[in-house]
PAVOPA-315823 format. One record per atom (N, C-alpha, C): residue number from 1; residue in three letters; atom name; y, z negated, x. Coordinates in Angstrom, 2 decimals. Last residue first. Layout:
N
 resi resn name      yy      zz      xx
  NUM  Ala   CA       Y       Z       X
...
//
This chain:
94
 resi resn name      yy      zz      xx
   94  Unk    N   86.39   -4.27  -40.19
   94  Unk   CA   87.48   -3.11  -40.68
   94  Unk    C   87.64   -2.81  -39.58
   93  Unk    N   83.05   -4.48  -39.76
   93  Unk   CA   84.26   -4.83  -39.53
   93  Unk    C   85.29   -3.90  -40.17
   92  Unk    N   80.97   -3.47  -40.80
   92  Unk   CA   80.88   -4.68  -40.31
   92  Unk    C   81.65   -5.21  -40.49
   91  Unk    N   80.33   -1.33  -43.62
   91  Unk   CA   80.78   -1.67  -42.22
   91  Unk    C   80.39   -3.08  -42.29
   90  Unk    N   78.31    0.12  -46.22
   90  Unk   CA   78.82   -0.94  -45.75
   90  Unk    C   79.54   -0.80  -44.26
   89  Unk    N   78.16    2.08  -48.79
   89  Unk   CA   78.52    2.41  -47.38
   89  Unk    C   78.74    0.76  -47.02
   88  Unk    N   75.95    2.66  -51.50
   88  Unk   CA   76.60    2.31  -50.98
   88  Unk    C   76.78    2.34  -49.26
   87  Unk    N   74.67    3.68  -54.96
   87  Unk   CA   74.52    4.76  -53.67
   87  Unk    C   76.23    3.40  -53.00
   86  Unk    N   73.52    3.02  -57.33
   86  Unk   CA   73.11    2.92  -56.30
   86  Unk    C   73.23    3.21  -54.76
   85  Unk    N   77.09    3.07  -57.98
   85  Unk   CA   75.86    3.43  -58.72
   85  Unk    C   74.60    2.84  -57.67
   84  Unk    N   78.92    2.30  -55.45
   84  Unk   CA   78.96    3.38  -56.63
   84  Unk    C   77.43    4.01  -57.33
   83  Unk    N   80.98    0.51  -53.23
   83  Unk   CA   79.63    0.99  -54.08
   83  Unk    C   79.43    1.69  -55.07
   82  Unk    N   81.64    0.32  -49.75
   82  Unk   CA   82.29    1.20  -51.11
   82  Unk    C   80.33    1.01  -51.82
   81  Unk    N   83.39   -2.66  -47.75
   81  Unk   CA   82.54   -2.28  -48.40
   81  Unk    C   82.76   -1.15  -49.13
   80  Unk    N   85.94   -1.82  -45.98
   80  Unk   CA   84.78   -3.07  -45.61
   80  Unk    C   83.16   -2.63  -46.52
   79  Unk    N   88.50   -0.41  -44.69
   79  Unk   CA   87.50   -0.45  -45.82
   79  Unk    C   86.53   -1.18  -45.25
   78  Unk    N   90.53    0.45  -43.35
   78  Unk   CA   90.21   -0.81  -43.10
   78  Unk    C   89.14   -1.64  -44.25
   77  Unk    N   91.01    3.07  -42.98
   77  Unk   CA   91.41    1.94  -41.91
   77  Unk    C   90.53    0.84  -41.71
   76  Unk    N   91.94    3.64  -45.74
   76  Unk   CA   90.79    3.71  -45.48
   76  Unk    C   90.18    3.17  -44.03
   75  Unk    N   93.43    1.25  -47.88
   75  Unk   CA   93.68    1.88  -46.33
   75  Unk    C   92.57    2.24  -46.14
   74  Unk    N   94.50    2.10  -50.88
   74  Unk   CA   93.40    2.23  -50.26
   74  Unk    C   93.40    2.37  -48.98
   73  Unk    N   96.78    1.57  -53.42
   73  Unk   CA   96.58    2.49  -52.27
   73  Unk    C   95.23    1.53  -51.72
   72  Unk    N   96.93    1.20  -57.31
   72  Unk   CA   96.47    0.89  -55.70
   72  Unk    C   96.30    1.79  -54.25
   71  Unk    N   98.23    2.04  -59.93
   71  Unk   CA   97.76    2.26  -58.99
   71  Unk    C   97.78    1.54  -57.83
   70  Unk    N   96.53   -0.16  -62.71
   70  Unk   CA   97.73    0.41  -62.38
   70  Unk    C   97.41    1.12  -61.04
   69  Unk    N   95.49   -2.30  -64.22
   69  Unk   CA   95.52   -1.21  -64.56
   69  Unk    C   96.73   -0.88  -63.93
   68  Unk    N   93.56   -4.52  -62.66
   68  Unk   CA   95.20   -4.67  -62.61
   68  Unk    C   95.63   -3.12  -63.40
   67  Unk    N   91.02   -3.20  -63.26
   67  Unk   CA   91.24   -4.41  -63.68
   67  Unk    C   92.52   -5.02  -63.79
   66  Unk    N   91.47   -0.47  -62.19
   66  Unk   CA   90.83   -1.11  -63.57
   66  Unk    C   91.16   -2.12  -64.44
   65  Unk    N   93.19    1.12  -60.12
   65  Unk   CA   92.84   -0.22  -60.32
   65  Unk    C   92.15   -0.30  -61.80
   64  Unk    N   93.04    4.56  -59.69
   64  Unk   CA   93.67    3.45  -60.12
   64  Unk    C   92.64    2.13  -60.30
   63  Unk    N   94.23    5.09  -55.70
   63  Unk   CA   93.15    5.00  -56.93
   63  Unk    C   93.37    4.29  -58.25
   62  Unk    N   94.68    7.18  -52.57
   62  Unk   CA   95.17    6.61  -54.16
   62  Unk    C   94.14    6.51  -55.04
   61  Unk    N   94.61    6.45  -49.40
   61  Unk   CA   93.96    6.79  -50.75
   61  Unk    C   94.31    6.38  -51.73
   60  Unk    N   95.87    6.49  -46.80
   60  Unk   CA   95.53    5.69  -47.59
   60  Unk    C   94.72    6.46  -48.49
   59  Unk    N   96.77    6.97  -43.50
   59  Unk   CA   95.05    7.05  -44.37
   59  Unk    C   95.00    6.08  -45.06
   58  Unk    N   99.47    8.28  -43.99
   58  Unk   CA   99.26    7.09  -43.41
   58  Unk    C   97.50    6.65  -43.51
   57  Unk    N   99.41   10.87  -44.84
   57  Unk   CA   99.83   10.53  -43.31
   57  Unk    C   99.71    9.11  -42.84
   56  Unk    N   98.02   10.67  -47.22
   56  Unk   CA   97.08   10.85  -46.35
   56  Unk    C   97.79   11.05  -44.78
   55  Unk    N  100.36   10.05  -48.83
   55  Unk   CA   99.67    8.92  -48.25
   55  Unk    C   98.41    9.05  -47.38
   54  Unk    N  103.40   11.53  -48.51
   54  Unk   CA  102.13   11.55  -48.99
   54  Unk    C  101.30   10.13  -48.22
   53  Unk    N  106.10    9.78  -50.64
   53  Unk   CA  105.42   10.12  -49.03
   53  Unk    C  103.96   10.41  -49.65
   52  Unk    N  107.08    9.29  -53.07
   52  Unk   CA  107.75    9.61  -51.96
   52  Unk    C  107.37    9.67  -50.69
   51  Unk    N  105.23   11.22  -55.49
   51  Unk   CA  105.88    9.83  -54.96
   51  Unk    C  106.61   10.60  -53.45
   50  Unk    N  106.33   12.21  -58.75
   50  Unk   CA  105.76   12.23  -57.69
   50  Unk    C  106.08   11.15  -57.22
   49  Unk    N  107.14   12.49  -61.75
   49  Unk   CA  107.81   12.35  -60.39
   49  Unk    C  107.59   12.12  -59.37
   48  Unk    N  105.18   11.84  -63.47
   48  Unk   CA  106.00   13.40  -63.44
   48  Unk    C  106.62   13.00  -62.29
   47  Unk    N  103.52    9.39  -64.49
   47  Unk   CA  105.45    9.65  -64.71
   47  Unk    C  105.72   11.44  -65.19
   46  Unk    N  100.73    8.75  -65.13
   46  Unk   CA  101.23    9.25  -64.18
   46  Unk    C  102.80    9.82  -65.11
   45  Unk    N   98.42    7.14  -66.69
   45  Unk   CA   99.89    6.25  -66.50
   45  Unk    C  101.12    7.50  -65.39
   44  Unk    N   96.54    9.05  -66.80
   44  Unk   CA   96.99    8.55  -67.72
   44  Unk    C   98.57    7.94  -68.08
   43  Unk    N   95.11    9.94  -64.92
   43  Unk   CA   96.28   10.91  -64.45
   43  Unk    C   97.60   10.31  -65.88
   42  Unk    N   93.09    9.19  -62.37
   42  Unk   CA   93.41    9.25  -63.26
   42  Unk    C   94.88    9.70  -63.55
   41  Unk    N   91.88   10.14  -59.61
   41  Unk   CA   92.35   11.10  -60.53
   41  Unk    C   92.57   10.70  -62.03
   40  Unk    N   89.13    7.60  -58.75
   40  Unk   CA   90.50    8.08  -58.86
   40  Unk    C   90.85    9.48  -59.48
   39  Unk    N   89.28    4.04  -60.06
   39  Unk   CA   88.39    6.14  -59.97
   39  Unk    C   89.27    6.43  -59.38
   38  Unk    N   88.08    0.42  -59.30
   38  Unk   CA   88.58    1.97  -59.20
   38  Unk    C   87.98    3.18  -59.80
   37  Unk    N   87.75   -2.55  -58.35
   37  Unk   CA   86.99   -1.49  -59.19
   37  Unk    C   87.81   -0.65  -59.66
   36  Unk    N   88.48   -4.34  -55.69
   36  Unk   CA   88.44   -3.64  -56.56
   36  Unk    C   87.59   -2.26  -57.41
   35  Unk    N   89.09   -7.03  -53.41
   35  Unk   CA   88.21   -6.37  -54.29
   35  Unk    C   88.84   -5.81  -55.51
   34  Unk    N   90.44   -7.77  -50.04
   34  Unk   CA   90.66   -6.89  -51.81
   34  Unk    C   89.42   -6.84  -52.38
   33  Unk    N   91.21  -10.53  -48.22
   33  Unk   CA   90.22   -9.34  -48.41
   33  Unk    C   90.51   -8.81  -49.62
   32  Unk    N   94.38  -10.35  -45.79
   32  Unk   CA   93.39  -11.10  -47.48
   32  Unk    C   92.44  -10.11  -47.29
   31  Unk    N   95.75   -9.50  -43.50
   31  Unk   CA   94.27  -10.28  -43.49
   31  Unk    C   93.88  -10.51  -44.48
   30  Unk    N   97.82   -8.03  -44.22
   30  Unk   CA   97.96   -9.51  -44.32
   30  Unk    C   96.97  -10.49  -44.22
   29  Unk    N   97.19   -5.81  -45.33
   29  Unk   CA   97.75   -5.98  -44.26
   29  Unk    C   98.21   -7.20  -43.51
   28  Unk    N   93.56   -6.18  -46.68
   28  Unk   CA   95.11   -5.96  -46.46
   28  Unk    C   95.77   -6.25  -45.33
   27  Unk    N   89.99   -5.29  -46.10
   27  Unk   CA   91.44   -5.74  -45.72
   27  Unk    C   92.50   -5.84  -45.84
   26  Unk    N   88.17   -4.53  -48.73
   26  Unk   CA   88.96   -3.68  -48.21
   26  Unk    C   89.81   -5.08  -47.65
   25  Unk    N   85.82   -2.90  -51.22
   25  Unk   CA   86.33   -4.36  -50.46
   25  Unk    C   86.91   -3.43  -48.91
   24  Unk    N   84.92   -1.16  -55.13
   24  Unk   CA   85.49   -1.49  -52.71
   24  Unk    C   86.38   -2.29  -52.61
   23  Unk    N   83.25    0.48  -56.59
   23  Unk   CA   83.43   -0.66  -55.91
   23  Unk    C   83.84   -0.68  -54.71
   22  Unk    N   83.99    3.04  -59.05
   22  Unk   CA   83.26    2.29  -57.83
   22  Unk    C   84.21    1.40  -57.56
   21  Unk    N   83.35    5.30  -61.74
   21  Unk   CA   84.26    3.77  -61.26
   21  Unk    C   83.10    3.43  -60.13
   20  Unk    N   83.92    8.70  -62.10
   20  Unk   CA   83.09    7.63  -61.89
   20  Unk    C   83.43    6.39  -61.08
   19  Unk    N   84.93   11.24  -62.22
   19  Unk   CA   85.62   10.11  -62.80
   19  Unk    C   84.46    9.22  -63.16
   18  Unk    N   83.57   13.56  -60.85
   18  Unk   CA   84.02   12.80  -62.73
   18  Unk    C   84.19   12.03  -63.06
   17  Unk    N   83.03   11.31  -57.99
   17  Unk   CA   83.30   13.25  -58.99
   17  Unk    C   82.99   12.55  -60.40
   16  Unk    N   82.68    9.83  -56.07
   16  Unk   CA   83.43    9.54  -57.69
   16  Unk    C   83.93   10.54  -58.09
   15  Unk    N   81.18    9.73  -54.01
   15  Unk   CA   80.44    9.56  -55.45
   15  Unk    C   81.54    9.24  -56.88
   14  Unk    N   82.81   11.98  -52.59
   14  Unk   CA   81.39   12.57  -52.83
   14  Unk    C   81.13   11.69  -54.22
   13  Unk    N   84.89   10.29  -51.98
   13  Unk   CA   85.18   11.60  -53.04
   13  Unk    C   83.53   12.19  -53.37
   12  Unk    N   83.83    8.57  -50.74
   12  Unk   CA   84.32    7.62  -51.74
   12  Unk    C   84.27    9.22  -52.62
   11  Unk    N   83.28   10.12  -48.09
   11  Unk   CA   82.20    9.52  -48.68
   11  Unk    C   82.59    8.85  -50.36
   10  Unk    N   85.33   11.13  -47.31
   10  Unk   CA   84.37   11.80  -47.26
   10  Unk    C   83.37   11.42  -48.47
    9  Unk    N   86.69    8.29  -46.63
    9  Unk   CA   87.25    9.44  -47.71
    9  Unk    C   86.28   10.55  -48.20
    8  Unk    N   85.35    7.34  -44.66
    8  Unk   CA   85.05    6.53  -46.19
    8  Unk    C   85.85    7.80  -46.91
    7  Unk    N   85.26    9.35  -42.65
    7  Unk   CA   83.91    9.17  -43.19
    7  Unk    C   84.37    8.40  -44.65
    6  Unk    N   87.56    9.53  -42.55
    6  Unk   CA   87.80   10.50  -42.80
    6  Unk    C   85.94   10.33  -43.52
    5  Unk    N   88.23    6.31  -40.99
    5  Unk   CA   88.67    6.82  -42.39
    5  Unk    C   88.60    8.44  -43.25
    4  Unk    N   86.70    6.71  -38.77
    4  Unk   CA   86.01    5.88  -39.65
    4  Unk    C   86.71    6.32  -41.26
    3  Unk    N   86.14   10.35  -37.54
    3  Unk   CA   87.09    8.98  -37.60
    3  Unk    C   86.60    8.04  -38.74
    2  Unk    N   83.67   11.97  -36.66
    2  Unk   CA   84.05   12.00  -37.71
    2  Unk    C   85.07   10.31  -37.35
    1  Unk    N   83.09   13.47  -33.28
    1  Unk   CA   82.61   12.52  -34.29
    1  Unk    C   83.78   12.15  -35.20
//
């Protein structure tokens, strides 16, 4: 059976093909809850210099933020809600 973060990755890349903005609530590491409105593959603000760890060793996800225009990691760990058009995943818990 599929790990909880390989289902929201599974599931977040299925509804945001072409760069379609969704919704997700998410735990930090610090107990706050997140809300954000995201795509990912934007490629607008991107340098050229990569980063310094990949982030699928830790199960994050890169996305950019909308509203803070900039990038956000994503624990998939600890995803609470994802929405995207009619189509949504809820948990209970992170």
């Amino acid at each position: 059976m599929p790990d909880k973060a390989q289902i929201v990755k599974d599931f977040i890349q299925m509804i945001a093909r072409n760069g379609a903005i969704f919704n997700v609530v998410f735990e930090k590491k610090d107990g706050s809850i997140r809300h954000m409105r995201c795509r990912l593959n934007v490629k607008k603000y991107v340098k050229g210099i990569g980063m310094r760890f990949n982030p699928e060793d830790y199960n994050l996800l890169v996305a950019y933020d909308l509203d803070k225009e900039g990038y956000r990691m994503i624990p998939l760990e600890r995803v609470l809600y994802i929405k995207c058009g009619n189509k949504i995943l809820k948990f209970k818990e992170a």
